[in-house]
C-alpha positions as CSV (number, residue, x, y, z in Angstrom):
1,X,27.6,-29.7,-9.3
2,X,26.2,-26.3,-10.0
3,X,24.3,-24.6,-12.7
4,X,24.8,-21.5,-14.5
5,X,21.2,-19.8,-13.9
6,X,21.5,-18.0,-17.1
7,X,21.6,-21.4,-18.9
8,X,18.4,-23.1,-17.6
9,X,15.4,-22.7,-20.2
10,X,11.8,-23.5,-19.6
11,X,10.8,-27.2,-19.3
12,X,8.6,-29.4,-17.8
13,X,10.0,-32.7,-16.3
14,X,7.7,-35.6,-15.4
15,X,7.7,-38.0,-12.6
16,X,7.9,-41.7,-13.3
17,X,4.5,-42.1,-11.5
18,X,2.7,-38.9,-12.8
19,X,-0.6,-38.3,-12.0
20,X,-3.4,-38.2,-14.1
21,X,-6.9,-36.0,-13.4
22,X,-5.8,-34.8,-10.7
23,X,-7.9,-32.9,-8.5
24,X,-5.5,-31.0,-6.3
25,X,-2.2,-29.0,-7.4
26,X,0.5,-28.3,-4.9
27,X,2.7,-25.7,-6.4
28,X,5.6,-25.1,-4.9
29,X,8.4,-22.6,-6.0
30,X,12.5,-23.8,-5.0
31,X,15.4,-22.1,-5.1
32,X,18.3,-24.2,-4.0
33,X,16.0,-26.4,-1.6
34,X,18.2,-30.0,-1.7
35,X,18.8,-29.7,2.0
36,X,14.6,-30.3,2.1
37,X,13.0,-31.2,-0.9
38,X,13.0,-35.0,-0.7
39,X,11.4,-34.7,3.1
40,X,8.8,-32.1,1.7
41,X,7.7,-33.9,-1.3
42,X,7.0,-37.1,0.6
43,X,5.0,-34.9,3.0
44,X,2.7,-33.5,0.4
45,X,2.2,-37.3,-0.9
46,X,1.3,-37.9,2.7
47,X,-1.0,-35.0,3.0
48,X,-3.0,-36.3,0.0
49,X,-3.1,-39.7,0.9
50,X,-4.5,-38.4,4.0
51,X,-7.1,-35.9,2.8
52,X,-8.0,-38.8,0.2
53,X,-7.2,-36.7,-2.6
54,X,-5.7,-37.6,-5.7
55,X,-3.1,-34.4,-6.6
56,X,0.1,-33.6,-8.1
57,X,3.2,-31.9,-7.1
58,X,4.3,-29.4,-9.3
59,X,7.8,-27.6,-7.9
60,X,8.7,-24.2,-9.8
61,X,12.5,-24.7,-9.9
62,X,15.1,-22.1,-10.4
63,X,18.0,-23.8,-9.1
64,X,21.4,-24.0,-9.3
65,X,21.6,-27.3,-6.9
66,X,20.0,-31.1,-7.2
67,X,16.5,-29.8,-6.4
68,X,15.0,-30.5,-9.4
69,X,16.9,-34.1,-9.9
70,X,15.4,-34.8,-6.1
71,X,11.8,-33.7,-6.5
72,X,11.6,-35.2,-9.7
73,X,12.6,-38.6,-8.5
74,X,10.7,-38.1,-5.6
75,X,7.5,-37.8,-7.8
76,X,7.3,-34.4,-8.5
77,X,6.1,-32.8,-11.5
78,X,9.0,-30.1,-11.8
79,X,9.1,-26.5,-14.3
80,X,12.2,-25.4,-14.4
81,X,12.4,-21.9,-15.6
82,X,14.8,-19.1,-15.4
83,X,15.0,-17.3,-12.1
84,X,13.2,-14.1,-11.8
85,X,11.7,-14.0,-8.6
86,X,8.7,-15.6,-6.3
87,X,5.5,-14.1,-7.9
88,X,6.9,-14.5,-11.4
89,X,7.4,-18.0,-10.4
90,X,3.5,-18.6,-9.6
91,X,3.0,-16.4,-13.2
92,X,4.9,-19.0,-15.1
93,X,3.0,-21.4,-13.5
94,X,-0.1,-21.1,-14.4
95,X,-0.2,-22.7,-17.7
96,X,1.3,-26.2,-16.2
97,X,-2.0,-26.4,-13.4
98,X,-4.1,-28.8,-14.1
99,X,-6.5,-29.8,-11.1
100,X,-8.7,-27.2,-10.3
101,X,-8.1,-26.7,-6.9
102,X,-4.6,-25.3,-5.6
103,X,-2.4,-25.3,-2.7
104,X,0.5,-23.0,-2.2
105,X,3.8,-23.0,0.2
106,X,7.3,-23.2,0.8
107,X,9.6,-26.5,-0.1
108,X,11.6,-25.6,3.0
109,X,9.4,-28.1,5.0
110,X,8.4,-25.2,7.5
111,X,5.0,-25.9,6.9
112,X,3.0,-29.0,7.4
113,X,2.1,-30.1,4.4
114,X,1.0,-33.7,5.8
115,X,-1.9,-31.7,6.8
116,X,-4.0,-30.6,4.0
117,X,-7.3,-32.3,5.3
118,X,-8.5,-28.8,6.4
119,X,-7.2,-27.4,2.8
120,X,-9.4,-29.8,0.5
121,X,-12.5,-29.9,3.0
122,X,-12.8,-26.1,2.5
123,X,-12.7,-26.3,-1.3
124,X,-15.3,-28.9,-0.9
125,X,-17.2,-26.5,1.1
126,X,-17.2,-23.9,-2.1
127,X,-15.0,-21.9,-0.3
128,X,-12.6,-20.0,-3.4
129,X,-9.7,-19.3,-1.1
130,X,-8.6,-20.8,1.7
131,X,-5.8,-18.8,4.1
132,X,-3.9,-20.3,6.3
133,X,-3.3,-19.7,9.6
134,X,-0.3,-19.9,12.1
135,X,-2.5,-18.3,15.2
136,X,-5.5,-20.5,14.5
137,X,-2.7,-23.4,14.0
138,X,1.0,-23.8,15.8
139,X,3.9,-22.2,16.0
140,X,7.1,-24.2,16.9
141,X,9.6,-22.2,19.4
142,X,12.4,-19.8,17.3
143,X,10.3,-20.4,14.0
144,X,9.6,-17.1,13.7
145,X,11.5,-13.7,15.3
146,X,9.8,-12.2,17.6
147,X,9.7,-8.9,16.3
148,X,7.6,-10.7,13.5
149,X,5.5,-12.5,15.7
150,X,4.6,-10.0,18.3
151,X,4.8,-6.8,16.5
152,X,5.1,-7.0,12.4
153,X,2.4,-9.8,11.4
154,X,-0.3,-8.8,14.3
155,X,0.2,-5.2,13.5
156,X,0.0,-5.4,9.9
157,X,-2.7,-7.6,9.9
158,X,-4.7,-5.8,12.1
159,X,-3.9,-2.7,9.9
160,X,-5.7,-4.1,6.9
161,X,-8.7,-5.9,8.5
162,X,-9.2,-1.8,9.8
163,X,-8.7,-0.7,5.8
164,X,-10.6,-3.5,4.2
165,X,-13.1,-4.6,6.6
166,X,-11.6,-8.4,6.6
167,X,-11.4,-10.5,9.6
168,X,-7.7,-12.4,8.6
169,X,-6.0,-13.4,11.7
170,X,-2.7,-14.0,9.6
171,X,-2.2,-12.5,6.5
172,X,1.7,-13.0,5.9
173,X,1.0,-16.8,6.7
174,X,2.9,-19.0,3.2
175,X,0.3,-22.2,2.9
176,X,-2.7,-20.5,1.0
177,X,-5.0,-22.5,-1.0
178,X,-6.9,-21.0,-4.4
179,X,-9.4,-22.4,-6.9
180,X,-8.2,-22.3,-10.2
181,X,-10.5,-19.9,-11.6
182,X,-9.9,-17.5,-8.9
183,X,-6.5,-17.4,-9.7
184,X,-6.9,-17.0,-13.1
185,X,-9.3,-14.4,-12.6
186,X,-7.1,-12.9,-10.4
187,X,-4.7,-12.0,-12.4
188,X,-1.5,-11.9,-10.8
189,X,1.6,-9.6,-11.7
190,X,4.0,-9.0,-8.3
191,X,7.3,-10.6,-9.8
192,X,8.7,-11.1,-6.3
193,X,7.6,-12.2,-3.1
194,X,5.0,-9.5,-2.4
195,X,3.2,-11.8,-4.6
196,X,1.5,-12.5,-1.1
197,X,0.1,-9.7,-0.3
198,X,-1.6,-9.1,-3.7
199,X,-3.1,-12.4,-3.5
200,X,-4.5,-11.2,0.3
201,X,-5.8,-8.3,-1.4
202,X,-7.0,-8.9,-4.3
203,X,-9.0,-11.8,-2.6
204,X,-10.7,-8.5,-0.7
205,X,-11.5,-6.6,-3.4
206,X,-12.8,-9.6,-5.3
207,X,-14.8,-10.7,-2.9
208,X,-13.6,-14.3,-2.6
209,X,-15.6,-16.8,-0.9
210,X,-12.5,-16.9,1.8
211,X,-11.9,-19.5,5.2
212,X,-8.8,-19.4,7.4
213,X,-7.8,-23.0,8.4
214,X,-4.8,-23.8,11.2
215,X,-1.7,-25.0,10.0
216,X,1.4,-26.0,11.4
217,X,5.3,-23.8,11.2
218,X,8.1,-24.8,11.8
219,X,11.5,-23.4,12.3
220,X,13.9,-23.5,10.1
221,X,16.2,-27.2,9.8
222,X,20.0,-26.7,11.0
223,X,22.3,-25.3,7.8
224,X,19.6,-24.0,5.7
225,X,18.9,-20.0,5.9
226,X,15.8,-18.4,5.7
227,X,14.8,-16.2,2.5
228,X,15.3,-12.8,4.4
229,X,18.0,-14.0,6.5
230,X,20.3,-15.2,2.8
231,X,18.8,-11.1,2.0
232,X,20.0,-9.4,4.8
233,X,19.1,-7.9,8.1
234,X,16.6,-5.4,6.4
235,X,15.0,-7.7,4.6
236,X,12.4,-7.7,6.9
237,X,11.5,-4.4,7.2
238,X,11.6,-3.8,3.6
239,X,9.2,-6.7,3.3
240,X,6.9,-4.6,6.2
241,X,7.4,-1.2,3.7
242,X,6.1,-3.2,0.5
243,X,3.5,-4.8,2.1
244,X,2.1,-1.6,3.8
245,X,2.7,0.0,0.0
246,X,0.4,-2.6,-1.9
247,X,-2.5,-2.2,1.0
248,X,-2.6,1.0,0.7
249,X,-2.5,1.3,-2.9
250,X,-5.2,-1.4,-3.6
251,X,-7.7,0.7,-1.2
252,X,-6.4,4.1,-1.6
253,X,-10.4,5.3,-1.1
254,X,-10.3,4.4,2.3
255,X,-8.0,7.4,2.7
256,X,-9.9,9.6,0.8
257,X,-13.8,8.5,0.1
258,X,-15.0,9.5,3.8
259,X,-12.4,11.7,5.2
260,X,-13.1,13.9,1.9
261,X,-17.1,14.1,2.9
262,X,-16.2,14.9,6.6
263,X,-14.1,17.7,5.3
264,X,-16.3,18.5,2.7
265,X,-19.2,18.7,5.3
266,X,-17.6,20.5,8.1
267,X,-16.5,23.1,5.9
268,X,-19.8,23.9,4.2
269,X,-20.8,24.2,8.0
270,X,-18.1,27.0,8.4
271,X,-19.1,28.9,5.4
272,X,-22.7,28.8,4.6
273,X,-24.1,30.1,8.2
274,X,-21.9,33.2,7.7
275,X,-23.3,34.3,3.9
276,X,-25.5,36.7,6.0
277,X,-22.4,38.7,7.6
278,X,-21.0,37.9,11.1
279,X,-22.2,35.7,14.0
280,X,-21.1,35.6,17.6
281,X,-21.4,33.1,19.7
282,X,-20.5,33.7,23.3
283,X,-16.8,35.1,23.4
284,X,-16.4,34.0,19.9
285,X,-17.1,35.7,16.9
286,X,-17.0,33.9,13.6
287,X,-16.4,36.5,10.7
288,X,-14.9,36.5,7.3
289,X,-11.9,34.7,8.3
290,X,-13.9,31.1,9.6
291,X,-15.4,31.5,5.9
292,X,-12.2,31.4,3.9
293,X,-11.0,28.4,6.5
294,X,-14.2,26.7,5.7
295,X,-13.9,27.4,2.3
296,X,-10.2,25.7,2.0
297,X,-11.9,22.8,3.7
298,X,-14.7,22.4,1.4
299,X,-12.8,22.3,-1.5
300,X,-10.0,20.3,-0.3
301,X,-12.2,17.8,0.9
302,X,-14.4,17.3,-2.3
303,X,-11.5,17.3,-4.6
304,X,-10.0,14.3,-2.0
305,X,-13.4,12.4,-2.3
306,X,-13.4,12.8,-6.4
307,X,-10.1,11.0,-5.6
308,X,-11.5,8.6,-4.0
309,X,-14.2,8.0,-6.2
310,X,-11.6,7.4,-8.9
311,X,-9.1,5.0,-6.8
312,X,-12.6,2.8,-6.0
313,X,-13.1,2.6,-9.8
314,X,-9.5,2.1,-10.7
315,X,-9.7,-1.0,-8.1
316,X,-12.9,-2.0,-9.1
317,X,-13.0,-5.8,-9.5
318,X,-17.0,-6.6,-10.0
319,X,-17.8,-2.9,-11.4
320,X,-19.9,-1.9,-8.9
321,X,-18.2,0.9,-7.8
322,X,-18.0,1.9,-11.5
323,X,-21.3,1.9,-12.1
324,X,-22.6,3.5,-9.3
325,X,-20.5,6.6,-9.7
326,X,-21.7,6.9,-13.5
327,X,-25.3,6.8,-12.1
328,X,-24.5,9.4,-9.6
329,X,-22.7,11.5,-11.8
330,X,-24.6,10.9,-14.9
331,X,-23.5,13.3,-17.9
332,X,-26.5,15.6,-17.9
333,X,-27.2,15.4,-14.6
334,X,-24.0,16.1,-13.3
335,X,-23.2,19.0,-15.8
336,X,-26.4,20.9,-15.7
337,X,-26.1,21.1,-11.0
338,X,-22.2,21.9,-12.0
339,X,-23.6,24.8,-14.3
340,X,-26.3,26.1,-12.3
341,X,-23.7,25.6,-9.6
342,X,-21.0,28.0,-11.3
343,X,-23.7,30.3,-12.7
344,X,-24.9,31.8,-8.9
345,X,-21.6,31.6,-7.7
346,X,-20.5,33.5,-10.3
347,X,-23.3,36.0,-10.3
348,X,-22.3,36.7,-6.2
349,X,-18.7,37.1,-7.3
350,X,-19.9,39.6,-10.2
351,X,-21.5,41.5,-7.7
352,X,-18.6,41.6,-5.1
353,X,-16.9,42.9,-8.0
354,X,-19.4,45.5,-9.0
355,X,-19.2,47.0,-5.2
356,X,-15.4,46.7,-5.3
357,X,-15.4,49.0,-8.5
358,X,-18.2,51.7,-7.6
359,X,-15.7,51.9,-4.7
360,X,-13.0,53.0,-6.3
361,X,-11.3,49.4,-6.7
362,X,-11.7,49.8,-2.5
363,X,-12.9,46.3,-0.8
364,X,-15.8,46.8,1.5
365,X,-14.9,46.3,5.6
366,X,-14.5,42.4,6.1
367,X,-17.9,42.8,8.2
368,X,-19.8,44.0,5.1
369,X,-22.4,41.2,3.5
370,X,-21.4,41.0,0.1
371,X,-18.0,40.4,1.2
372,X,-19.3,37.0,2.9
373,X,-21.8,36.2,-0.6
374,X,-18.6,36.7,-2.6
375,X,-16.7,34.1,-0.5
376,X,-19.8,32.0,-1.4
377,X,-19.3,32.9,-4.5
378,X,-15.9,31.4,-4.9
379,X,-17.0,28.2,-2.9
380,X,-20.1,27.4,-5.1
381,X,-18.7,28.3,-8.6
382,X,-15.3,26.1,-7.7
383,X,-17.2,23.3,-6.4
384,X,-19.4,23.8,-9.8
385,X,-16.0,23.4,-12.1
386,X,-14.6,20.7,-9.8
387,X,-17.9,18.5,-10.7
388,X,-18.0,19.6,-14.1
389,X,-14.5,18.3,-14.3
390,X,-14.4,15.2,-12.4
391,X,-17.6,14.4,-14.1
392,X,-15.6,14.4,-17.9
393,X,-13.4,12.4,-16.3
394,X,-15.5,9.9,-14.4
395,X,-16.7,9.0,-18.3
396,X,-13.6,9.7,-19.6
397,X,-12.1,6.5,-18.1
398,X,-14.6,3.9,-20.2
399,X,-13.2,5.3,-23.5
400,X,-11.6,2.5,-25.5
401,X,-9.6,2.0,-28.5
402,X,-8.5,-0.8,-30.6
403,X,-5.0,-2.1,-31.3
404,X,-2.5,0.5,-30.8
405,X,-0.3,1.6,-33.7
406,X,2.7,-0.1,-32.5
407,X,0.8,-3.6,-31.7
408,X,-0.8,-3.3,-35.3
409,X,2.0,-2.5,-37.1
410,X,3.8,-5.8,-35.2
411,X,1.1,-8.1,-36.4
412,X,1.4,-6.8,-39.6
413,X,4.7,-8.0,-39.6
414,X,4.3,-11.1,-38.6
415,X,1.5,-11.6,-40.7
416,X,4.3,-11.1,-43.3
């Protein structure tokens, strides 16, 4: 029998045997899994009886198939709710946890989940997440391609432990384990699968008391197709694109905070040496021409570090980052250097302008000095503005309002 997917609505079903206090929740999401779910279930009751752990098993079902009928009987807690991908899945979830420690996986029995031992001793260790890990574990032969194996998950993982200074071994591995409250202050909002990465992420940026434990993978059981398999040959590499996306993203400073100050700094190294006219040095002569190139460089590279500064802030988990750049940059501060900044550079491109007119509106020879001080000119009053501005806008982003006209007018109504 099948199920019209548009038809299911959210409910909770309960297992004869439910569980009461538990201290562990397994929570599982299943789409069509009937092939599996009875094994898997009675490997997470064997997992917990090992680990000597009392938890629950809470499957998030969307399917069309006996899953839910199987799990349930099995001793399951199951949610069915309408389908709308993987992350939204763990979203909808959240409300139905009850222990406060949580393990996560797949119901395709892939993963060991007779083995959550290492899981629960980590919690009890105060670790707040706990990432598992197929390189530390196993890896059963033709469980995973080897394009993954050998190329996509050591490359990408190795890509962010160089952006975010982490040291995962395995960051695309399904069996993760969170503490409630790190969930919930994490805040989750992927709908779909790269749910995973976010979690990876945001554990970074949160700074998450984090462990890697082995675990165990398994291929896939005869008749049952993997999720990017039932998607499609490109499945895969869209899932590489997205993942690379929400890295990036999530520490878009790395890109910008450092490589803005090395620009910044080797073009102030270009320009200011050359405010008193020409210098050689050897066969090379750097004139007029190595100051506007060093200009460009200066001011690209600050304006790519005041991005920076602003992707840290937007990222900002514990508000250190936002703090620290409102110290820096304090209003007054900040505006008075930016002022005094544009007001001599200004006052050398008045007098390049001066010269240019008692000229007869005839620029000076590009060797000439106040053709150099008016490049300075340009460089310090634009780095003056660009402060100035990214100062306004540095404060700009704690400005806060109150309920917004259209969310106002909607509780009016339904105070009515």
């Amino acid at each position: 029998m099948t199920i019209d997917p548009s038809s299911i609505v959210t409910e909770l079903l309960l297992p004869a045997d439910d569980v009461d206090d538990p201290e562990v929740s397994i929570v599982i999401p299943a789409v069509n899994e009937q092939l599996t779910i009875e094994d898997f279930v009675r490997w997470c009751h064997e997992g917990l009886q090992a680990a000597g752990v009392r938890g629950e098993i809470l499957i998030i079902d969307s399917s069309t198939d006996a899953t839910p009928e199987i799990a349930q009987r099995c001793g399951a807690r199951v949610l069915r709710i309408p389908q709308r991908g993987l992350g939204r899945a763990y979203i909808d979830a959240v409300p139905f946890i009850r222990a406060p420690y949580v393990i996560m996986g797949d119901a395709d029995c892939t993963y060991d989940f007779r083995l959550l031992a290492p899981f629960m001793q980590a919690f009890r260790e105060g670790h707040e997440y706990v990432m598992g890990s197929r390189w530390l574990g196993s890896i059963e032969k033709g469980a995973m391609p080897a394009l993954h194996q050998y190329f996509g998950t050591p490359l990408t993982t190795w890509i962010l432990n160089r952006v975010y200074g982490s040291k995962f071994t395995d960051i695309h591995c399904g069996m993760r384990g969170i503490t409630r409250d790190a969930l919930l202050r994490m805040g989750l909002s992927s709908q779909s699968w790269e749910y995973a990465s976010e979690m990876v992420l945001k554990s970074v940026r949160m700074s998450l008391d984090t462990v890697e434990v082995p675990v165990t993978f398994y291929k896939d059981r005869d008749g049952r197709l993997s999720h990017h398999k039932r998607s499609g040959w490109f499945s895969p590499f869209k899932a590489a694109w997205i993942n690379l996306r929400a890295m990036f993203i999530y520490k878009a400073e790395f890109f910008a905070l450092k490589p803005g100050l090395v620009l910044f700094a080797l073009g102030l190294i270009l320009t200011l040496p050359l405010a008193g006219g020409p210098i050689r040095i050897g066969h090379v002569t750097f004139n007029l021409y190595w100051m506007l190139l060093g200009t460009a460089l200066s001011l690209g590279g600050l304006n790519i570090f005041f991005f920076g500064c602003l992707a840290q802030m937007f990222c900002d988990y514990t508000g250190e980052a936002r703090e620290r750049w409102n110290r820096l940059f304090d209003y007054t501060g900040a505006t008075l250097a930016s002022l005094g900044t544009m007001t001599v550079g200004l006052g050398f491109c008045i007098a390049l302008f001066v010269t240019y007119a008692n000229d007869n509106f005839t620029l000076p020879a590009p060797r000439a000095t106040i053709d150099h001080l008016g490049v300075i000119g340009i460089l310090l009053s634009s780095v003056g503005f660009s402060t100035f501005c990214f100062t306004l806008v540095i404060h700009a982003t704690s400005v806060r309002y109150g309920v917004s006209r259209d969310a106002s007018s909607s509780a009016v109504l339904s105070a009515n």
